[in-house]
N, CA, C and O atoms as a MOPAC input file, in Angstrom:
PM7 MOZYME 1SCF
protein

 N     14.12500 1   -19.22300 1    37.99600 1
 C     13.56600 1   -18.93500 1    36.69400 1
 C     13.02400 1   -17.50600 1    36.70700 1
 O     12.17800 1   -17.06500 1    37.48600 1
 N     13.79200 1   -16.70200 1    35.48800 1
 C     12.99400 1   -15.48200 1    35.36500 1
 C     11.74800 1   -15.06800 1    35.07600 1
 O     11.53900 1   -15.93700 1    34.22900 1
 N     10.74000 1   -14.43900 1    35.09100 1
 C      9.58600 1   -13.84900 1    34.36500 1
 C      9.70100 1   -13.22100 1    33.59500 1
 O     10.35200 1   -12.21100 1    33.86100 1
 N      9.25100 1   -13.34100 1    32.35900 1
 C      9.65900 1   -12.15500 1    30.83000 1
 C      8.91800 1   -10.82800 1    31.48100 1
 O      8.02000 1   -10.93200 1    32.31700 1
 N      9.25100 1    -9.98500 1    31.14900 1
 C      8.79400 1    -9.04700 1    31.16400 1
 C      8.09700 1    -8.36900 1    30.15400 1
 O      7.19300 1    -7.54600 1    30.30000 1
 N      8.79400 1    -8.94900 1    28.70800 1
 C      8.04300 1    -8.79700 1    27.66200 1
 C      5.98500 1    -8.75600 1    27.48300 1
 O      5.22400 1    -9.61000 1    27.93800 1
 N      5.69100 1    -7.82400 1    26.90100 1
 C      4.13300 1    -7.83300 1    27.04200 1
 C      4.04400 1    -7.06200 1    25.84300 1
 O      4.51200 1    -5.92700 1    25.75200 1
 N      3.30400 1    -7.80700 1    24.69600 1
 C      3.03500 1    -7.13500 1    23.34400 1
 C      2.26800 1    -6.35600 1    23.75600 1
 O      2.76400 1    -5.37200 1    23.20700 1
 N      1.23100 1    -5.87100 1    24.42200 1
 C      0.00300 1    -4.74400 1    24.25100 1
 C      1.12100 1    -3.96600 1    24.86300 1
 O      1.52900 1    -3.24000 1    23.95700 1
 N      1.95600 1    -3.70900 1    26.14700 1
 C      2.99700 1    -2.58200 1    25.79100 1
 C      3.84500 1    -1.92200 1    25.08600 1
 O      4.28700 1    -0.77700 1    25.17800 1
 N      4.01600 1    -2.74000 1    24.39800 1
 C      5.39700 1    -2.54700 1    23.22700 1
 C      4.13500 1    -2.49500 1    22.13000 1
 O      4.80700 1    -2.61100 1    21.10500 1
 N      2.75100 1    -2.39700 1    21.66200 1
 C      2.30300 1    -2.09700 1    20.51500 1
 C      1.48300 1    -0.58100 1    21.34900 1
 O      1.37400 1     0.42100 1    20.64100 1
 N      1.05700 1    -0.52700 1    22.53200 1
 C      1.08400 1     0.95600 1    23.05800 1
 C      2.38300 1     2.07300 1    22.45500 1
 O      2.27500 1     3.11800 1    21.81300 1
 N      3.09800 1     1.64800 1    22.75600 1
 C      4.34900 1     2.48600 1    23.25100 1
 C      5.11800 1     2.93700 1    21.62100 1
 O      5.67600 1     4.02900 1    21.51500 1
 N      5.05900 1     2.05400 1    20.55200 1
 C      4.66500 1     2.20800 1    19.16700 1
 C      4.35300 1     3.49200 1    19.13700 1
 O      3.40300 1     3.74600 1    19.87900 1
 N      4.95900 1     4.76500 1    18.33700 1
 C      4.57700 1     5.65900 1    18.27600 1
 C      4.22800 1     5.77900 1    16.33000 1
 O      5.13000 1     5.49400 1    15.54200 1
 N      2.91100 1     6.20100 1    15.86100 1
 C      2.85800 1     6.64000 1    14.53900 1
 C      3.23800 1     8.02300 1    14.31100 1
 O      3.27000 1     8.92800 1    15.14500 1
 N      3.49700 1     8.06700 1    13.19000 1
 C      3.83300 1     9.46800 1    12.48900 1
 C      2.61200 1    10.04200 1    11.57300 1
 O      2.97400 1    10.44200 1    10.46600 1
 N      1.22400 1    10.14500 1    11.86400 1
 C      0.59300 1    10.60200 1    11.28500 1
 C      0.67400 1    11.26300 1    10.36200 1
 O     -0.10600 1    11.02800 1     9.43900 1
 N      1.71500 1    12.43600 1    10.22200 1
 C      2.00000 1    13.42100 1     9.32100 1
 C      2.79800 1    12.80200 1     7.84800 1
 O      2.64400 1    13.18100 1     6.68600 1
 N      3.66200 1    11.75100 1     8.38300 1
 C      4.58000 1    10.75700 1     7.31600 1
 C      3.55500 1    10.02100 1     6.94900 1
 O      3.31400 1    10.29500 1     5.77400 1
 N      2.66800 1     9.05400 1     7.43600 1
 C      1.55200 1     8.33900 1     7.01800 1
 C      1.30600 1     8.96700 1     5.89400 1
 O      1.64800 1     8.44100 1     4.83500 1
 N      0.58400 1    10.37000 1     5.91600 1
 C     -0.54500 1    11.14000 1     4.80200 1
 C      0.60300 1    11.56200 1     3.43900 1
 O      0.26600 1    11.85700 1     2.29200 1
 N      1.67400 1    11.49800 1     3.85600 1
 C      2.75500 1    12.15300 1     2.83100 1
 C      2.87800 1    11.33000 1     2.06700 1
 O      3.12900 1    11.41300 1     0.86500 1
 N      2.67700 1    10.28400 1     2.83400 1
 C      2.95900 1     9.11400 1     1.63400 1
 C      1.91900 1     8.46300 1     1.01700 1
 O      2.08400 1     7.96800 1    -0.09800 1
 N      0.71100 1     8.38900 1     1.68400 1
 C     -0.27500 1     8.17700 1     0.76200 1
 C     -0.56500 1     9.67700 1    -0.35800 1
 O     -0.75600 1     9.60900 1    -1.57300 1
 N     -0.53200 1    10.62400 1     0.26600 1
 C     -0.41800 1    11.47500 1    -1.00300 1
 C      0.31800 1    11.44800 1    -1.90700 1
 O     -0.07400 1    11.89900 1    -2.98300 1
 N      1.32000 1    11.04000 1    -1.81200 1
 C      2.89100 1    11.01600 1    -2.96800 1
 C      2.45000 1     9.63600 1    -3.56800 1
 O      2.90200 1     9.43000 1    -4.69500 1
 N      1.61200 1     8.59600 1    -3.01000 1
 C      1.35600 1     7.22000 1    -3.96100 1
 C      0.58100 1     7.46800 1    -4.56600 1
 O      0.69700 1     7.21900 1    -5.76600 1
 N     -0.74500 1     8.15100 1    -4.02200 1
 C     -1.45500 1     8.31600 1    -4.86400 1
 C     -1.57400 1     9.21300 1    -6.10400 1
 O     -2.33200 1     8.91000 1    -7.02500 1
 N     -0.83100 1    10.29900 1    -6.11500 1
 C     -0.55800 1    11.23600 1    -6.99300 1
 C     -0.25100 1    10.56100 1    -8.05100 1
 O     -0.65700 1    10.71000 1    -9.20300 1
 N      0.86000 1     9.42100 1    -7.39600 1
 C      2.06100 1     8.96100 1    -8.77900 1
 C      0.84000 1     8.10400 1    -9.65700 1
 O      0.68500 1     8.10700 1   -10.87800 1
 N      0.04400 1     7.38500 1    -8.63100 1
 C     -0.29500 1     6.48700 1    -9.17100 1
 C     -1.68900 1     7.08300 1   -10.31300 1
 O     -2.02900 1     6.69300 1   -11.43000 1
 N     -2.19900 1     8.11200 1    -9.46000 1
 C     -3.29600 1     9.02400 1   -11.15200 1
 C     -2.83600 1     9.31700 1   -12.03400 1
 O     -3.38300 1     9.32000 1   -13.13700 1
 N     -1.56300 1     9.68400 1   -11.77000 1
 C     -0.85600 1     9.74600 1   -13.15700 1
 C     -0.38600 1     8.84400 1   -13.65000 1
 O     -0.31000 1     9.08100 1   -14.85600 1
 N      0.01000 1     7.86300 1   -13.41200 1
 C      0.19600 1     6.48000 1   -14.40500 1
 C     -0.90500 1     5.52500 1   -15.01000 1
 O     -0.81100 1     4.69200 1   -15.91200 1
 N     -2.36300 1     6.04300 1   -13.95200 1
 C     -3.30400 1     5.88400 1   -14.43600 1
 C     -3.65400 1     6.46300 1   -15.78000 1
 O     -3.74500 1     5.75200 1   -16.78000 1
 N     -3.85600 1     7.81200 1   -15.79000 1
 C     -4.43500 1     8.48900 1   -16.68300 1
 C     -3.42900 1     8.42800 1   -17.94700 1
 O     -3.88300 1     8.68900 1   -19.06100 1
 N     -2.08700 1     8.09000 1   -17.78800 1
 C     -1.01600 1     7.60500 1   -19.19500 1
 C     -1.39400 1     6.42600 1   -20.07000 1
 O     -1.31300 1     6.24600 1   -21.28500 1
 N     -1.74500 1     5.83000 1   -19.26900 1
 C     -2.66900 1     4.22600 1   -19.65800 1
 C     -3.81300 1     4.06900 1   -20.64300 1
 O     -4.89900 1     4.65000 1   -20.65900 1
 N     -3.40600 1     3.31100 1   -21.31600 1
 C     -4.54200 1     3.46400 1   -21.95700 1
 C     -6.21700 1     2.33000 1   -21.64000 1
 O     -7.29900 1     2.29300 1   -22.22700 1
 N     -5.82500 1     1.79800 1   -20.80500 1
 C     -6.80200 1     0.67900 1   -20.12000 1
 C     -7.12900 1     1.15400 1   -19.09700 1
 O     -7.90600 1     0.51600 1   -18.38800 1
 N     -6.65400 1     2.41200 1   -18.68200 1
 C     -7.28800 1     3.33000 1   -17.23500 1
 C     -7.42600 1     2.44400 1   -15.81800 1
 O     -8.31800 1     2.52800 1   -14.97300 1
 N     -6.11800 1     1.46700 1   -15.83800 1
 C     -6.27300 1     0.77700 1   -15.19300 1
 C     -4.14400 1     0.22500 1   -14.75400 1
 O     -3.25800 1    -0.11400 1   -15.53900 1
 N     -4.11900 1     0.36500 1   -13.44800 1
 C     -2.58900 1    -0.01100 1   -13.19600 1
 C     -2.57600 1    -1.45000 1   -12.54000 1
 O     -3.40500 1    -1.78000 1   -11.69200 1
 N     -1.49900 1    -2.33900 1   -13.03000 1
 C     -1.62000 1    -3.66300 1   -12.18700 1
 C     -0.81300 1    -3.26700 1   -10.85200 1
 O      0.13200 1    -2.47800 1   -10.84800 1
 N     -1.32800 1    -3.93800 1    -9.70400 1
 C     -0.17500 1    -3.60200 1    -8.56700 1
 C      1.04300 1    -4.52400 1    -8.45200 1
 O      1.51700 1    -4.84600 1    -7.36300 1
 N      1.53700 1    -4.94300 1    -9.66500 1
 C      3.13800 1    -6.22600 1    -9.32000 1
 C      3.71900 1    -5.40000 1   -10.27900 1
 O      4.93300 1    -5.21800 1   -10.17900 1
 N      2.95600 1    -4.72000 1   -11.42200 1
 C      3.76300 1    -3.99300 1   -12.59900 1
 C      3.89300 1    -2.32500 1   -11.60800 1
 O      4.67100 1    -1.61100 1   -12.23900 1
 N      3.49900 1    -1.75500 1   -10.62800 1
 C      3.87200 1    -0.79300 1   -10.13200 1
 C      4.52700 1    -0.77500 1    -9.08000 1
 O      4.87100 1     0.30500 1    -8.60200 1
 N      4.85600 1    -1.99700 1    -8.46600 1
 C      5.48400 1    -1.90100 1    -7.20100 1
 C      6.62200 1    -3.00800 1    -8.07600 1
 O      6.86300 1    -3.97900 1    -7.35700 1
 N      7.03800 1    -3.04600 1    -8.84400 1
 C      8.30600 1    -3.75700 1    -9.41600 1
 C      9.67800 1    -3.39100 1    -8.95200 1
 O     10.42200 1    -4.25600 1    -8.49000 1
 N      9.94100 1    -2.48400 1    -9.02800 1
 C     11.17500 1    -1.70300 1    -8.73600 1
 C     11.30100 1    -1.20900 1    -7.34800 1
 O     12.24600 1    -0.50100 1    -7.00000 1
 N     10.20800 1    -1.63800 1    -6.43700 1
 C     10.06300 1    -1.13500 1    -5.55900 1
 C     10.80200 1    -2.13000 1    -4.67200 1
 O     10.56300 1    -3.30600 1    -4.94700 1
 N     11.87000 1    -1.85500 1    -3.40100 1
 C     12.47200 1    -2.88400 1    -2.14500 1
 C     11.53500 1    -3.40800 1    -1.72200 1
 O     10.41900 1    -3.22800 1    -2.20900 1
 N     11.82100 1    -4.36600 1    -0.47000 1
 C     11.39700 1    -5.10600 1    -0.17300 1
 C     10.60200 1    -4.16600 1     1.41800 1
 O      9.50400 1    -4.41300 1     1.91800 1
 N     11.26000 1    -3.47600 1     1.71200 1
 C     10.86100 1    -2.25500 1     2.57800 1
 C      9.77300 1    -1.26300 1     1.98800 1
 O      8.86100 1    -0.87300 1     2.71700 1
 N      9.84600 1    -0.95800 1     1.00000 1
 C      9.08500 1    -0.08900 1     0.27500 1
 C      7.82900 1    -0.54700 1    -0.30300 1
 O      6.81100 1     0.14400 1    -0.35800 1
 N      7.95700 1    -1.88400 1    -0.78600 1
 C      6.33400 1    -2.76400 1    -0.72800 1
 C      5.77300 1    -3.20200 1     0.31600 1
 O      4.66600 1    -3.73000 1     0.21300 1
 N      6.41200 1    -3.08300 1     1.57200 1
 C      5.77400 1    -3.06400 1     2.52500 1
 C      4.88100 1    -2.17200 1     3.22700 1
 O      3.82600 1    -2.46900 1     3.78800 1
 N      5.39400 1    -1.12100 1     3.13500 1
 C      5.46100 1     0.67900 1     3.21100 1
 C      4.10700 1     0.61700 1     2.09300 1
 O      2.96500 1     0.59100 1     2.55200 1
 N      4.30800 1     0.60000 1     0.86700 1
 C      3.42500 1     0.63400 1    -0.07300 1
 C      1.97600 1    -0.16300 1     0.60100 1
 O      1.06300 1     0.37600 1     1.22600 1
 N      2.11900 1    -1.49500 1     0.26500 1
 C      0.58100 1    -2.38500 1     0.80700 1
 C     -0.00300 1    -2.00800 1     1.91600 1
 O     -1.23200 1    -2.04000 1     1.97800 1
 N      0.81700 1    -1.55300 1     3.07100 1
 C      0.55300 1    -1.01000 1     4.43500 1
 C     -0.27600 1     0.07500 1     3.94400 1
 O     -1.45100 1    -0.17800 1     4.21000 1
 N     -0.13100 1     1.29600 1     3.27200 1
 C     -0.83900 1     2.37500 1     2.95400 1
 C     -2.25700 1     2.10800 1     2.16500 1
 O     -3.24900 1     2.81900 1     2.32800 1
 N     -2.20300 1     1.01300 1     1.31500 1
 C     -3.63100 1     1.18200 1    -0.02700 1
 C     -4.74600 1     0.88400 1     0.83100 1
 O     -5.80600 1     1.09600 1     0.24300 1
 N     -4.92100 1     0.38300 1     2.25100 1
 C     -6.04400 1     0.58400 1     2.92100 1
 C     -6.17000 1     2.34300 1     3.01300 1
 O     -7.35700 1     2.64200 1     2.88000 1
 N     -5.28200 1     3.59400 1     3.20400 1
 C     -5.81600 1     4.47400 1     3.65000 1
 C     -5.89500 1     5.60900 1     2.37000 1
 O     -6.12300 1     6.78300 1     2.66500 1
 N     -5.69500 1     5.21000 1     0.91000 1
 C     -6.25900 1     5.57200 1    -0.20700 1
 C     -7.48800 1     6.04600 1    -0.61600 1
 O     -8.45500 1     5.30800 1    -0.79800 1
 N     -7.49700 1     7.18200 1    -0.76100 1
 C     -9.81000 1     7.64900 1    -0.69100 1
 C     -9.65200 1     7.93200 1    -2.32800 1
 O    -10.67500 1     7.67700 1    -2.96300 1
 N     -8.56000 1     8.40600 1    -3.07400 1
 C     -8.66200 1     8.64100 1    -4.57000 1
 C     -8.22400 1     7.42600 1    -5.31600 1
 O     -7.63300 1     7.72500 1    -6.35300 1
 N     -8.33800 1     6.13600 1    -5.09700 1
 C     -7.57100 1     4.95600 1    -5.60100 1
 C     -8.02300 1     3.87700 1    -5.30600 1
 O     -8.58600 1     3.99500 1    -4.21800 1
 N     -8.09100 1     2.85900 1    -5.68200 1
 C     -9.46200 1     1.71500 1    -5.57900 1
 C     -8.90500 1     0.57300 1    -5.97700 1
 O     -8.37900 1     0.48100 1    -7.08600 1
 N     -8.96400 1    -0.57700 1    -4.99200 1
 C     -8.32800 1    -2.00700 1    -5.78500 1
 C     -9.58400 1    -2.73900 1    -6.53100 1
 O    -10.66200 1    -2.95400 1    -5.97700 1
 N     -9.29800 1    -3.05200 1    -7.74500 1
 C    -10.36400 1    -3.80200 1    -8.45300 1
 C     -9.46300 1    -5.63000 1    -8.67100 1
 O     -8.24900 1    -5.46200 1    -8.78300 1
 N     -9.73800 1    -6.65600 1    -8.71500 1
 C     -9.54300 1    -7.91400 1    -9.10800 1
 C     -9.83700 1    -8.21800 1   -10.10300 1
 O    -10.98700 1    -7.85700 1   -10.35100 1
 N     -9.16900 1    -8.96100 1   -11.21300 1
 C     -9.31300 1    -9.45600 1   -12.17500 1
 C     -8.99700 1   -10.58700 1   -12.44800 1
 O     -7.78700 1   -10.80700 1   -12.48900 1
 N     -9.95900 1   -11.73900 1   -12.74000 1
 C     -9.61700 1   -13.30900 1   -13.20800 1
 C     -9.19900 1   -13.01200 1   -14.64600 1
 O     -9.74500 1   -12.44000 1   -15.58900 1
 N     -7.52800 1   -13.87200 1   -14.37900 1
 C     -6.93000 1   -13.31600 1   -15.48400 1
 C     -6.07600 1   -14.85300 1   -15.93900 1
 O     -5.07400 1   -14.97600 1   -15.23400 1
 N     -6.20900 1   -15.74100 1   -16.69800 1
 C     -5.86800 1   -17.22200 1   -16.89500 1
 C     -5.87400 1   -17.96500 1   -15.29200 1
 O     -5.05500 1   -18.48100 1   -14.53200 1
 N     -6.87400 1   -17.75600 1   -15.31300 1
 C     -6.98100 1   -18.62300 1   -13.79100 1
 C     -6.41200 1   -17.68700 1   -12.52200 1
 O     -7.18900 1   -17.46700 1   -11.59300 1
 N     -5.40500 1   -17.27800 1   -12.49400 1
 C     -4.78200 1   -16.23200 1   -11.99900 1
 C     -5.84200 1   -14.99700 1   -11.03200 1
 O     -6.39100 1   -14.18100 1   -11.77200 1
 N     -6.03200 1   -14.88900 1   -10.06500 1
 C     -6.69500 1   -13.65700 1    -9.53200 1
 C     -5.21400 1   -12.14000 1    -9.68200 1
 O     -4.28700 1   -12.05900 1    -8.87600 1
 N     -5.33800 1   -11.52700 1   -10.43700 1
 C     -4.51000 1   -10.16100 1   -10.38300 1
 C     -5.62300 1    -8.86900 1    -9.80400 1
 O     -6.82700 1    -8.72700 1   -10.01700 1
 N     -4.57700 1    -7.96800 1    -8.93400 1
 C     -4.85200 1    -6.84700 1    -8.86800 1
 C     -4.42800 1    -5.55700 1    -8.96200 1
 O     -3.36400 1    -5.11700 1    -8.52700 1
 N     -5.35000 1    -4.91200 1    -9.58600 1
 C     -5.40900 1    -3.58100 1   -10.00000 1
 C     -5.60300 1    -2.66700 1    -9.41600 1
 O     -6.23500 1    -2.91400 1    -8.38800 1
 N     -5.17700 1    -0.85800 1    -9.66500 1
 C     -5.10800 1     0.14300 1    -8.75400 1
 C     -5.91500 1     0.65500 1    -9.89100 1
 O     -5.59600 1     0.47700 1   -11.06600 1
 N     -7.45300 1     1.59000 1    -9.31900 1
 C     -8.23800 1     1.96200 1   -10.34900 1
 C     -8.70600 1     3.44300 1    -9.87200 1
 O     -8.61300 1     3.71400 1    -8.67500 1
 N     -9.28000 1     4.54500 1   -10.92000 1
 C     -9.37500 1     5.60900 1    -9.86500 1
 C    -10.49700 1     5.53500 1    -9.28900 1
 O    -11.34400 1     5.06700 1   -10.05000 1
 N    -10.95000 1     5.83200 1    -8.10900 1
 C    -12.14500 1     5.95600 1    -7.06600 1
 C    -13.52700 1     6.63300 1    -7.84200 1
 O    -14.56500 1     6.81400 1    -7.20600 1

């Protein structure tokens, strides 16, 4: 019988980030997203009506980032029973 060799804390070490791609893209979301803010007239974006068109890769990409957002703010709204959320400006 073999021994795995497999070991997640190596393979999540060895994981390299792209810091520089990280910030590009929270800058490019957030940009888009002040401006679809400020078009609005409820000064307020839902996040299922902005990530609509978006892959299944790319809402991943997307949700992964709105933790590192400093100009953009999730607010909740009880909405027919429903909890929805919103992208609001900071």
């Amino acid at each position: 019988m073999q021994k795995s060799l497999y070991n997640p804390l190596i393979e999540r070490a060895s994981q390299t980030i792209d810091l520089k791609k990280v910030n590009q893209l929270t800058e490019y979301y957030e940009s888009d997203i002040l401006y679809k803010i400020s078009q609005s007239q409820n000064k307020k974006l839902s996040i299922k009506q902005y990530t609509t068109g978006f892959s299944l890769k790319e809402k991943r990409c997307f949700l992964g980032l709105l933790k590192h957002f400093k100009r953009v703010k999730i607010t909740y709204c009880l909405e027919a029973g429903v909890l929805c959320q919103y992208l609001i400006m900071a």
